[in-house]
Phi, psi and omega in degrees: 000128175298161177292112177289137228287148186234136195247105186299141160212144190235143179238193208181310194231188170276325165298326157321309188293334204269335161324283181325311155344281176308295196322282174318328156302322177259000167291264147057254195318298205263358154255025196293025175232030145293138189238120177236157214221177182124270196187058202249185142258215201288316181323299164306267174350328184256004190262339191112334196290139131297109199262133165263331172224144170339114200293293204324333116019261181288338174293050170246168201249137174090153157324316185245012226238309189314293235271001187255028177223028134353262192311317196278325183294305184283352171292290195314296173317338175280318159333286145306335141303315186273002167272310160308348187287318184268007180208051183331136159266171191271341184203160185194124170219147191271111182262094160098224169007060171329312176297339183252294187310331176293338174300301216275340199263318220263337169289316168315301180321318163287018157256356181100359161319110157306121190236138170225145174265119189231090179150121157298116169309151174292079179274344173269008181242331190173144187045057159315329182287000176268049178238348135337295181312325203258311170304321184284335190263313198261123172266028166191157171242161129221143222224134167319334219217133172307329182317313179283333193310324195298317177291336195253309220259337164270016178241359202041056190251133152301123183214146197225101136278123174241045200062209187232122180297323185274020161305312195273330200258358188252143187265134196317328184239075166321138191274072191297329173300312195314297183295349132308340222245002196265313204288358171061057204217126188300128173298330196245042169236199171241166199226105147285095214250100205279103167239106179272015172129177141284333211246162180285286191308326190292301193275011142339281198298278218261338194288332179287298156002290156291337183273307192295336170294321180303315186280342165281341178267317184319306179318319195258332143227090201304302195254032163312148160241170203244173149226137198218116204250112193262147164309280200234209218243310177289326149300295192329308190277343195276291191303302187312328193265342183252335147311277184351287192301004189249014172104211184247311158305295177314291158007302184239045169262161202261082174248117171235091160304132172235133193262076187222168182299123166348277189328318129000262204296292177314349177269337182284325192292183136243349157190177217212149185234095193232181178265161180287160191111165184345342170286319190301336157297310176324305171311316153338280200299309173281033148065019160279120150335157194184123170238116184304129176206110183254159158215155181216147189331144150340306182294296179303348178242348168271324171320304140288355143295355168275320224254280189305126188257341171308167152321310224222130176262330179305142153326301187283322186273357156296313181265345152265356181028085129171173187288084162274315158258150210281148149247125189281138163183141172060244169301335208256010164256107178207184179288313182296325199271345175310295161342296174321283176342287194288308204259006138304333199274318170296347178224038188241154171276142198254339224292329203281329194283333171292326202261003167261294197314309157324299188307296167307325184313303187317301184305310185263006188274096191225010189059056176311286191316286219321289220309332190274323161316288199326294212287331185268335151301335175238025159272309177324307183293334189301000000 
């Protein structure tokens, strides 16, 4: 009797997770007696995977952000080799988080591991020259965005675009009563949907922020509600504790955290005020106005103004190359002009910018779990 196929797979964040995930279902489907192991969150985890160690772990964010979670990161990794050393898997794939997966792929590979990489590190944004780095580590990318292929095909690297999973999982015209009526949230009021991150640092950064721009739009529209869709359990108290901490004026804003899936609350808004990253497709995709916003340590942001070449860091304006949405970074994330932003966006007929948003929508709709299973099956096989 044969060995049933052992599928390594590592997620690193929560968009990672929710990737992996779709993937792992249908692997799944056409493998249901494969045993998969590696790194996941609740997605994976409820999908069945075994995570040998805690995802929050790899969840950090910047250059220098990086290096004081160094030991607990490089533990894990040590962990995880030697677990795969005593338990090979037959394929191993890297979801995302490019700084821990290329490694843990480029160690496998020398062992004779068939390895895939599923999301492309931004070699099109920036240090094009890691796409060396990603051949030594990967034998296939498969990649979210049409875009990237043109970069992979001038290195003669194997590339899959197989969309985006939340293309597919999101509906081209989202039901915002419906999504009030889940969220216990008024149909004839305004709704503003706050998302300050996934990462511990992010909502650091932004969340004190967010809250005094919230209290300024408040001003100006007094019976806004605010809704704030916590990542986990460990965000959840972190936006509450920082609420707390902001007063009386906070105090008395129409604020509901909800531990429900992001998407929930944008389809529930009428625009939505977040950091920037994988949410921000998302907000695309539930076709809300929306304004982007990051900051990142000193160091990391002049480093990346050396380094990085697009135009646009936001997600929509990006796969559309142009300014569909205003994006914030470093001083210009502050209350007043975030304030500015959101109550333009509450008083623009919004209707030219959905119908771009549609459009893109279209593009990334490629059935990703089928495409992307299909494709790591038939590097296995291969």
């Amino acid at each position: 009797m044969s060995k049933p196929l052992r599928i390594a797979i590592v997620a690193g964040e929560p968009s990672g997770d929710v990737l992996a995930a779709g993937m792992l279902r249908e692997l799944k489907r056409i493998h249901p007696d494969a045993i998969f192991e590696g790194i996941g969150g609740k997605h994976m985890r409820a999908e069945g995977f075994h995570s040998l160690f805690d995802m929050e772990t790899l969840s950090v964010m910047g250059l220098v952000e990086v290096l004081s979670s160094l030991p607990s990161i490089l533990k894990v990794k040590k962990g995880l080799l030697s677990h795969f050393e005593q338990h090979r898997p037959d394929i191993f794939v890297g979801v995302d988080a490019p700084d821990f997966n290329l490694r843990i792929e480029t160690e496998l590979k020398k062992r004779g591991v068939k390895t895939v990489h599923y999301v492309s590190p931004t070699v099109w944004a920036w240090r094009e020259g890691r796409i060396h780095k990603i051949a030594r580590a990967a034998h296939h990318v498969l990649g979210l965005f049409p875009f990237e292929a043109q970069v992979y095909a001038k290195y003669n690297m194997p590339y899959t675009f197989v969309g985006h999973t939340m293309a597919d999982a999101i509906p081209l015209d989202p039901d915002k009563y419906q999504a009030r009526t889940l969220l216990a949230l008024p149909n004839n009021e305004d709704v503003l949907a706050v998302l300050p991150g996934s990462r511990r640092g992010e909502v650091a950064a932004l969340m004190p922020i967010f809250i005094d721009t919230m209290i300024r739009v408040a001003k100006e529209r007094p019976n806004i509600h605010f809704v704030i869709p916590a990542a986990n359990a460990a965000r959840h108290d972190q936006i509450k504790e920082s609420l707390s901490l902001a007063g009386e004026n906070a105090a008395r804003l129409n604020v509901h955290i909800v531990d429900v899936e992001a998407r929930h609350a944008m389809i529930a808004s009428d625009a939505i005020l977040l950091a920037s990253g994988t949410a921000t497709l998302e907000a695309m995709l539930c076709k809300r106005p929306m304004v982007v916003a990051y900051k990142l340590s000193a160091l990391t942001h002049k480093i990346m103004q050396r380094l990085y070449k697009p135009d646009y860091f936001a997600l929509p304006n990006i796969l559309a190359n142009e300014a569909l949405v205003p994006e914030l970074l470093q001083d210009d994330v502050n209350p007043i002009t975030l304030c500015d932003h959101i109550l333009t966006l509450f008083n623009t007929d919004n209707s030219t910018l959905i119908n771009r948003f549609t459009e893109l929508h279209h593009t990334l709709k490629c059935d990703a779990d089928k495409s992307s299973a299909r494709a790591v099956l038939e590097i296995l096989n291969g």
